[in-house]
N, C-alpha and C positions, 0 to 999 in steps of 0.2 A: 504494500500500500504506500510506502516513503514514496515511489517514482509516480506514483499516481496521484497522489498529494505533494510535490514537488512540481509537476507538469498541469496542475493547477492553479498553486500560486505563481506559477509562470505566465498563464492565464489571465491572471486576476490583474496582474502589470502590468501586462500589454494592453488591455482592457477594460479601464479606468473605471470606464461608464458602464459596465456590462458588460454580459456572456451569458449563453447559453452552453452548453456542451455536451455531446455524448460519448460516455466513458469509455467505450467499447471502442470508438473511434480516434475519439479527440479531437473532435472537427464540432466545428459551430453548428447548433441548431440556427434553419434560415429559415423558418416558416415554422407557423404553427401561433397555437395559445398557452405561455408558460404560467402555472399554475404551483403553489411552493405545496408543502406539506406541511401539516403542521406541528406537526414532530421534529420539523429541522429550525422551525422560526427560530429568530434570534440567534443563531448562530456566525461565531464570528472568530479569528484568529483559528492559531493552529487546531487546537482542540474541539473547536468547533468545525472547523475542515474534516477533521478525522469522523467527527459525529455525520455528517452530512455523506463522505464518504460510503459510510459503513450502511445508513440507509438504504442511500439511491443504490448500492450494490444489492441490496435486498429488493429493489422496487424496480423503477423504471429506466435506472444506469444511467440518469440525466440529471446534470446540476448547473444550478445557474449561481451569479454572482453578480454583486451590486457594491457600489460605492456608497456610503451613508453621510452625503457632506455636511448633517447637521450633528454627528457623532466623531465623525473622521473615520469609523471603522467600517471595513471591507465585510460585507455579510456574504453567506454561501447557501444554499438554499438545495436540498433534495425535489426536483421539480417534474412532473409529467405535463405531456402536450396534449393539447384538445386542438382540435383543428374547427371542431363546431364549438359557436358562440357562447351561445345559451347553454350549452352543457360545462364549457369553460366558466359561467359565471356562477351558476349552482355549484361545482367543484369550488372555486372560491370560497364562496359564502361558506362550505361547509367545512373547508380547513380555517376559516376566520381570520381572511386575509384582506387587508386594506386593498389592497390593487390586484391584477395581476395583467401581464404583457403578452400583449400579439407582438412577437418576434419580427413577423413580413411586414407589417405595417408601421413597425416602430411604436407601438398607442400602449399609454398606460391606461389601463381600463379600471377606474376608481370602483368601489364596490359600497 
């Protein structure tokens, strides 16, 4: 797990503002609706990476990451993709997530 959590915070640098990614890959998610879990919220630094890890290897092998410019800290998030809308927004509401992002569109989708 060190190279797979080392090639994320790799990640996470080159892409200040966000990322999507899948683990199996390590290529950008370019489409879709990312949606966190909520078992990964608030995760944040290494041990938090490690938690986020350890999930999305149990779930959907996709995790995303965000910058928090009113904290300063980088969060990581255990994430699955919806590709329809409305099922993207009930997934939301039901992990209890302020937002969640359409990847293709760029759109933070408030909840």
């Amino acid at each position: 797990m060190t190279s797979l959590l080392e090639a994320i915070q790799v990640m996470a640098e080159q892409n200040p503002g966000g990322f999507t990614v899948d683990l199996t890959t390590l290529k950008k998610v370019t489409r879709g609706i990312s949606v966190a879990y909520l078992e990964t919220q608030d995760s944040f630094g290494d041990e938090g990476l490690k938690r986020v890890l350890e999930h999305a290897e149990k779930h959907e092998k996709t995790v995303g990451g965000w910058l928090n410019e009113d904290d300063g800290y980088f969060y990581y998030d255990s994430v699955k993709i919806y590709f329809d809308r409305e099922e993207a927004i009930r997934a939301g509401r039901e992990n209890k997530q302020i937002a969640i992002f359409d990847i293709g569109n760029l759109e933070l989708i408030k909840l």
